[in-house]
C-alpha positions in Angstrom: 36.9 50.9 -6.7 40.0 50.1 -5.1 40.6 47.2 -6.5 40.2 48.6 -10.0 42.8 50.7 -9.4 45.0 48.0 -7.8 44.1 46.2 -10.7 45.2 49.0 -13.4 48.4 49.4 -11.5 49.6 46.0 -11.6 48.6 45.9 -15.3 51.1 48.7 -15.5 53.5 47.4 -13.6 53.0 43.7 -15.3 53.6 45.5 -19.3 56.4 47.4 -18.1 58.5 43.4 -16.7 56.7 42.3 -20.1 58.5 45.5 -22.1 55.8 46.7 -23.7 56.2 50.3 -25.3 56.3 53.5 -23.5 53.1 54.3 -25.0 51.2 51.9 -23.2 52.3 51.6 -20.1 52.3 55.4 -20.0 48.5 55.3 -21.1 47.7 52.7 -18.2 50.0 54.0 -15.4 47.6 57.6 -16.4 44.1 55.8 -16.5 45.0 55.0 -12.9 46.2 58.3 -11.8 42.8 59.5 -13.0 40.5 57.1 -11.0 43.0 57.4 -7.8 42.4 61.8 -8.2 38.5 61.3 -8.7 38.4 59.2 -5.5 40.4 61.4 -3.7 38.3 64.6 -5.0 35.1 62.4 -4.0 37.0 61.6 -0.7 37.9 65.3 -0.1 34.5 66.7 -1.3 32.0 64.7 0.5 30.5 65.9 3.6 31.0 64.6 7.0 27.9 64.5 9.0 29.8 65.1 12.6 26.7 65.6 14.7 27.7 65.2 18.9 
């Protein structure tokens, strides 16, 4: 999954050198923000089993 999101944000930052419009690099740059804040909620909502 990380690498998607590595993947997304280099397609960003590859259209905005390119100059593509606002539009799109505003609609990729938010696709990744999304899949970075559902792994983080998975991340932060998944139980540790600490048993000592």
């Amino acid at each position: 999954m990380a690498i998607l999101i590595f993947a997304v944000l280099l397609l960003a930052g590859w259209l905005t050198v390119r100059g593509s419009g606002r539009g799109a690099v505003l609609a990729v740059w938010t696709v990744a923000l999304c899949a970075v804040l559902v792994v983080f909620n998975h991340h932060v909502a998944a139980k540790l089993s600490l048993n000592f």
